[in-house]
C-alpha positions in Angstrom: 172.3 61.5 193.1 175.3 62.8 195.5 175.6 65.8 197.2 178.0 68.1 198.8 177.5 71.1 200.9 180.2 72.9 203.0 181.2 76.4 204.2 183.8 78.1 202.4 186.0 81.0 203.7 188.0 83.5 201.6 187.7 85.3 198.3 184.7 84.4 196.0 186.1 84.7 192.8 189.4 82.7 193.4 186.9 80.1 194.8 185.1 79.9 191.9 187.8 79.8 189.6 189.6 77.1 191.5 186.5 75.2 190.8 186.4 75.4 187.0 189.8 75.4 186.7 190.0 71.8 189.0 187.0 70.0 187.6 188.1 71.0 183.9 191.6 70.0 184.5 190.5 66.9 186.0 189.0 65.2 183.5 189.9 64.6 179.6 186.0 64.8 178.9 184.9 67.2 181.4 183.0 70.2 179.9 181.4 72.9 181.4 178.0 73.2 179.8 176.7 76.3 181.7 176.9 78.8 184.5 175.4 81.9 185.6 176.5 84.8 188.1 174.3 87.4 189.8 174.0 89.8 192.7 171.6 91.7 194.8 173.0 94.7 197.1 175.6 92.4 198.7 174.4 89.1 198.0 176.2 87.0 195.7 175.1 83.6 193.6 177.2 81.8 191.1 175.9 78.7 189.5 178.2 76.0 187.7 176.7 73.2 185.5 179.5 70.8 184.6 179.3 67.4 182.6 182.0 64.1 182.1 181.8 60.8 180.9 181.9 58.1 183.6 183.9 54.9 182.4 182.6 53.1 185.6 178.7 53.4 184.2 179.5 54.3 180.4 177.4 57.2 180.7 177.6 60.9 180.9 177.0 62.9 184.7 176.7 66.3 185.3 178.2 68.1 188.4 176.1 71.3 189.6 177.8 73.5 192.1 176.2 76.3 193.7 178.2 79.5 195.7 176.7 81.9 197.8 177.4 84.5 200.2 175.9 87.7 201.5 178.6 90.5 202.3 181.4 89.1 204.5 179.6 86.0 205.2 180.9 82.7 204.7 180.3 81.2 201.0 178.1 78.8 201.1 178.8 75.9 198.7 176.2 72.9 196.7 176.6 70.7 194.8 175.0 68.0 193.3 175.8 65.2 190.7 172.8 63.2 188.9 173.0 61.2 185.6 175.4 58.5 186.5 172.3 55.5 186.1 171.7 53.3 183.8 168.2 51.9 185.2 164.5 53.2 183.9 162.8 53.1 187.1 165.2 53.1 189.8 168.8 54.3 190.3 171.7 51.7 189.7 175.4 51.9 189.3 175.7 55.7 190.8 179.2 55.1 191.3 180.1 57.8 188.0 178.1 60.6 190.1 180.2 60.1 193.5 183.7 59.8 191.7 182.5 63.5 190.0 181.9 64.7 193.3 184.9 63.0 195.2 186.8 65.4 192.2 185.4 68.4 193.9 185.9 67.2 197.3 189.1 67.1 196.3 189.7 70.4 195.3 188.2 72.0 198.7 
């Protein structure tokens, strides 16, 4: 598992489209599997589940990235990438979930 989290400044919803738009684009088998927006008074959450196949561990990953931000507030920014081992008991061969992430990195 790899994770991201950073402070974001500027509009929301260009953010959030930047995002899809990026991790879609950057990937021939990236997929986005799931999201979900909601808001309370001035409070706003938007959850992005995202999945690709890593050649580096011949498995699928799956990128979850989390905005928020209250008002004018910075937006705050997770994410977190978890599938890329191949191991039963312990976690091997990660390297597909931080190449996902780098992607976002990336983009920010």
């Amino acid at each position: 598992m790899a994770k991201l989290e950073k402070r974001l400044f500027g509009n929301f919803d260009q953010w959030i489209g930047k995002i899809e738009e990026g991790i879609l684009n950057g990937s021939k088998s990236a997929s986005l599997e799931e999201y979900s927006d909601f808001k309370s008074g001035e409070a706003r959450c938007s959850v992005r589940v995202f999945e690709r196949y890593s050649y580096t561990g011949s498995n699928r990953v799956s990128l979850s990235v989390t905005l928020f931000q209250n008002g004018d507030e910075p937006i705050y920014l997770s994410a977190i990438t978890t599938g890329g081992s191949q191991a039963v008991f312990f976690k091997i061969n990660t390297l597909g979930e931080e190449a996902f992430l780098d992607k976002l990195r990336e983009l920010l």
